[in-house]
C-alpha positions in Angstrom: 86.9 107.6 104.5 85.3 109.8 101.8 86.9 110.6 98.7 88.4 114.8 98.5 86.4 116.8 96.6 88.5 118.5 93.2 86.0 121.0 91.9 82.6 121.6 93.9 80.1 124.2 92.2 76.8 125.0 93.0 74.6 127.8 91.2 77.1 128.6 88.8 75.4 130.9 85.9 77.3 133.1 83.6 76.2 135.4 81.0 77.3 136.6 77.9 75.0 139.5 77.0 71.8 137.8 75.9 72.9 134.4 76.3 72.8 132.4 78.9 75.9 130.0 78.9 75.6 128.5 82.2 72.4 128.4 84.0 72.7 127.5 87.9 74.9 124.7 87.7 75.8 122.2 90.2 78.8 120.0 89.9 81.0 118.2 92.1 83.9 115.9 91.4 85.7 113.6 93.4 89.9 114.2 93.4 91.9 111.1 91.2 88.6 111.2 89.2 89.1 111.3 85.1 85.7 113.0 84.9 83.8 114.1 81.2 82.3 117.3 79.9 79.8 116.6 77.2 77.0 118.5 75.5 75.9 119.8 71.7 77.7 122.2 70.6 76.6 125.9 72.5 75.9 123.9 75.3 78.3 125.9 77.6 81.1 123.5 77.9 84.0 126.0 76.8 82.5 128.2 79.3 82.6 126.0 81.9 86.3 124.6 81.4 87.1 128.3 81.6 85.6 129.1 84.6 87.9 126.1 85.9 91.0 127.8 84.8 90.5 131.2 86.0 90.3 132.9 82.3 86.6 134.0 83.1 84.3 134.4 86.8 81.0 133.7 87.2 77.9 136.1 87.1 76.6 133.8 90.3 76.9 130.7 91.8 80.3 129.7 94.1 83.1 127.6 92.8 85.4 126.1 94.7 88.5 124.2 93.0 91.3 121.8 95.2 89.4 123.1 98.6 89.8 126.8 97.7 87.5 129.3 96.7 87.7 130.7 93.1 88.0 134.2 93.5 86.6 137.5 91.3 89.6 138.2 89.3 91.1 136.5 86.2 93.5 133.8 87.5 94.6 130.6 87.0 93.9 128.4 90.1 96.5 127.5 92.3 97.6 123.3 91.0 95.3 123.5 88.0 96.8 123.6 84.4 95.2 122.7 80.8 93.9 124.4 78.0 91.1 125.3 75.7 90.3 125.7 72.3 93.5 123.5 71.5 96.7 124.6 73.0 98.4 127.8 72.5 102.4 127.3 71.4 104.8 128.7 69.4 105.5 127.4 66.0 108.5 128.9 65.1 110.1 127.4 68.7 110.8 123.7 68.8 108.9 121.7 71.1 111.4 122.0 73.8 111.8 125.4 73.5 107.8 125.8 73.9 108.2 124.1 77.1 111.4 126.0 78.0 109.0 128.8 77.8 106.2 127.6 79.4 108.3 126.8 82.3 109.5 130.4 82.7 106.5 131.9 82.6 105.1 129.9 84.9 104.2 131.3 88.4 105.2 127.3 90.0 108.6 125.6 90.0 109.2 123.0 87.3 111.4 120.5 88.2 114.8 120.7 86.5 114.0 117.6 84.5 110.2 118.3 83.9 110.7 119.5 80.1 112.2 115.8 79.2 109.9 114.1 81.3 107.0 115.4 79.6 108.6 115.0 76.6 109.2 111.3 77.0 105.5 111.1 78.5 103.6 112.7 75.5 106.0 110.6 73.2 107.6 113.7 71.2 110.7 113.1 72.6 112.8 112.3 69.6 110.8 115.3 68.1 112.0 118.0 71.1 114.1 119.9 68.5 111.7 119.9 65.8 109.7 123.2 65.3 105.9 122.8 65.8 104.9 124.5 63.0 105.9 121.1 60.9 103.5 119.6 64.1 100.5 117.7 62.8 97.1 118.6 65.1 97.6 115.2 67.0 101.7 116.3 67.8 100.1 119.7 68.8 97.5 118.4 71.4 100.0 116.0 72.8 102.9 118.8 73.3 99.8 120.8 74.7 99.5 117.8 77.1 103.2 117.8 77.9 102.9 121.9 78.5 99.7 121.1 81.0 101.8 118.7 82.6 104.8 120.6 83.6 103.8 122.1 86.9 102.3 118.7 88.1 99.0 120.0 88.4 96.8 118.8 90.6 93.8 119.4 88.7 94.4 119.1 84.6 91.5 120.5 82.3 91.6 119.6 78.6 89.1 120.9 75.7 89.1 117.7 73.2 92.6 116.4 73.8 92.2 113.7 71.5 91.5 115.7 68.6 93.5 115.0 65.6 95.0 111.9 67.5 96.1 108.3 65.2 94.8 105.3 66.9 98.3 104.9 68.7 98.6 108.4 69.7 95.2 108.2 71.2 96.1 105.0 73.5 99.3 106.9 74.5 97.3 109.9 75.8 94.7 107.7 76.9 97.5 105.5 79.1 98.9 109.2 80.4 95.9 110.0 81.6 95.2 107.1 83.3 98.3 107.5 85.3 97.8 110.9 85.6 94.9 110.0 87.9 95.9 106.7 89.4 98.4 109.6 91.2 95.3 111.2 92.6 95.7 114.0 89.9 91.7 114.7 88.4 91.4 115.2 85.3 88.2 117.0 83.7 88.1 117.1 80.3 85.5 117.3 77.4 85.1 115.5 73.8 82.2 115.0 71.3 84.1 110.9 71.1 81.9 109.2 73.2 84.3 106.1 73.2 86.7 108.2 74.0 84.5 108.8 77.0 83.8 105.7 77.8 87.1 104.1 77.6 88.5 107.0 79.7 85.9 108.8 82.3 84.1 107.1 85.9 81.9 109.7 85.4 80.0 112.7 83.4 78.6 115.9 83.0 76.3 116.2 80.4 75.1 120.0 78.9 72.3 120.9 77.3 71.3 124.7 76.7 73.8 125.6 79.5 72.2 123.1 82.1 73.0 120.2 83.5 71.2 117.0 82.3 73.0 114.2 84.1 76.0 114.2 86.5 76.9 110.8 87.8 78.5 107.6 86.8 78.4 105.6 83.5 77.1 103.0 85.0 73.8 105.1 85.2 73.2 106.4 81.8 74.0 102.8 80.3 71.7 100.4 82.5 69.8 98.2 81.3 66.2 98.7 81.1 67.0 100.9 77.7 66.4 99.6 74.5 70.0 100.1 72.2 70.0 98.8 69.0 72.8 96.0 67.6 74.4 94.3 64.7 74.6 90.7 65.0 76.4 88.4 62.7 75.9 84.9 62.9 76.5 81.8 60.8 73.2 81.5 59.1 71.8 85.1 58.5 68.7 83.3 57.4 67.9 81.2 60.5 69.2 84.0 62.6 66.2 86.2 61.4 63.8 83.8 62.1 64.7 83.2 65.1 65.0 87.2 66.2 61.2 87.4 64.9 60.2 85.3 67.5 62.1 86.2 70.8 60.2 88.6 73.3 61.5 91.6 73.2 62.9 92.0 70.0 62.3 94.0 66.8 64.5 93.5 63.7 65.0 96.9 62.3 64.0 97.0 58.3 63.9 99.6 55.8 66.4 102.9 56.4 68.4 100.5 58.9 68.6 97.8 56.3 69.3 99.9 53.4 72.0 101.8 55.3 73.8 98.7 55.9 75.0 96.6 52.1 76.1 93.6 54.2 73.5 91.4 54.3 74.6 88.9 56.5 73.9 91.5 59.1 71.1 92.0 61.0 70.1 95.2 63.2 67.7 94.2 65.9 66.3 96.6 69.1 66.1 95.3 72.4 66.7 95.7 76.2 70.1 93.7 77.3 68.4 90.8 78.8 66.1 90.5 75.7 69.2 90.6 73.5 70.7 88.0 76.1 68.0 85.9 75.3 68.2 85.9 72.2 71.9 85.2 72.1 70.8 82.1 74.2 68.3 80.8 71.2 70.6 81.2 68.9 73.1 79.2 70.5 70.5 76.5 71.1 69.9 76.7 67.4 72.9 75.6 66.6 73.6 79.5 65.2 77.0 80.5 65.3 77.4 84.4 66.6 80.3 86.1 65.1 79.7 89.8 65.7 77.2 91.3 68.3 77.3 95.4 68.8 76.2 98.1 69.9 75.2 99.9 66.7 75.2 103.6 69.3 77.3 103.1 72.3 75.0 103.2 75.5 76.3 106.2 76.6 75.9 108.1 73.2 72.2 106.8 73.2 71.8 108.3 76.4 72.9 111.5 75.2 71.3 111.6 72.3 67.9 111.5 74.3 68.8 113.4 77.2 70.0 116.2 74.7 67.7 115.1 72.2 69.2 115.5 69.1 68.4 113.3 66.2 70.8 110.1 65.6 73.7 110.1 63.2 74.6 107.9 60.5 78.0 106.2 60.7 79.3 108.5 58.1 78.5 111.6 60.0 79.8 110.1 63.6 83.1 109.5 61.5 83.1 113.3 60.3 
């Protein structure tokens, strides 16, 4: 039986003035789906999570979210909820009184216990009387979450919802989420973290110029006929080298790469995955111990760098 179809566009272009923010784009994703929204930055993504939450229409192209047509006026879809450019609350309301708000203005029923349950869910619960303006960013997104969550959407957009998240924080919204969809809810939203991405999403959109690039699975943009480069530590640094310089399909990346990196027992070296397999293999048989191997770019980031092509970032800057 196929999978329902959450959010089905085809041609959708929309203009603001002289630019061009979305330029005849097709996109279709599967209900239950937690599905990414990627691109540089003016690459139309804000646009496009709009367009899904009825704050703006399309100049052309049809849109059709949860089996309905989007129509021409300026509303939110019935079962859809989110937000972007962060949430919008109330700082001089506590958290449940943000919610209590939400709730009322809401055209759907909450639930009579939907403001604790969300509270408990996001983990702000023994916060609820606290006001937000004492919020840090990462307490903002997730009572922005909780806020999303109160009409059990069916379809939940989010603009960057692990911004300003702690490692713990992150794995909490990260776990939501994933229930979120294991209920059949889909959830569509965007980040520049591509692990974030990859821990989270099936599948992706990627933007560029306000087109689409790639839409399809992850499996897809990481196969395995690209070369990605990795660190590899091992037990004799030394050997190790030698022993890279002579498998097929291997380079050992010198100079900038080198430079960049003070820890010398660590070697960067480019390859396809069965090369680097290989080599794995040799260095086993070499009696070489391996004690780190990584991807030094994530597959999927790799693949956006070159389908966006923009020029590769130093650790320091993919940290910033």
């Amino acid at each position: 039986m196929e999978t329902p179809v959450a959010v089905r566009g085809h041609g959708i272009t929309k203009v603001f003035g002289e630019v061009v923010a979305l330029d005849h784009v097709d996109l279709s994703i599967t209900q239950g789906q937690i599905h990414g929204l990627v691109g540089p930055n003016g690459a139309g993504k804000t646009t496009l999570l709009g367009l899904l939450l009825g704050l703006a229409v399309a100049d052309e192209g049809s849109l059709r979210i949860l089996g309905a047509p989007l129509g021409r006026g300026l509303a939110v879809p019935d079962g859809v909820s989110g937000f972007v450019d962060g949430p919008g609350l109330y700082p001089t309301l506590t958290a449940r009184q943000n919610l209590a708000t939400v709730a009322a203005l809401s055209s759907e029923e909450v639930p009579a216990t939907g403001i604790e349950e969300a509270l408990v869910q996001v983990g702000l619960d023994q916060v609820a009387d606290h006001k937000v303006r004492g919020f840090s960013l990462g307490m903002r997104q997730r009572l922005g979450l909780a806020a999303a969550m109160l009409t059990r959407p069916r379809l939940l957009v989010l603009d960057e919802p692990s911004n300003g998240l702690d490692p713990a924080g992150k794995k909490h919204v990260q776990g939501v989420l994933r229930r979120l969809a294991a209920d059949g809810v889909t959830v569509v939203l965007s980040s520049h973290r591509m692990d974030d991405l990859e821990a989270l999403c099936s599948e992706v959109t990627i933007l560029a110029t306000g087109r689409v690039v790639f839409s399809g699975p992850l499996r897809k943009l990481s196969h395995e006929d690209r070369e990605l480069d990795h660190r590899l530590r091992t037990s004799d640094p030394a050997a190790a080298r030698t022993v890279a310089a002579g498998a097929p399909g291997i380079r050992i990346l010198e100079d900038h790469d080198a430079a960049a990196q003070p820890d010398t027992d660590v070697i960067v070296v480019r390859g396809r995955v069965a090369a680097v397999d290989e080599l794995v293999v040799r260095l086993v048989h070499g009696d070489i111990a391996v004690r780190e191997l990584g991807t030094v770019v994530s597959p999927l980031e790799a693949a956006f760098l070159a389908l966006t092509e923009q020029p590769a970032r130093t650790e320091q800057e993919a940290d910033r």
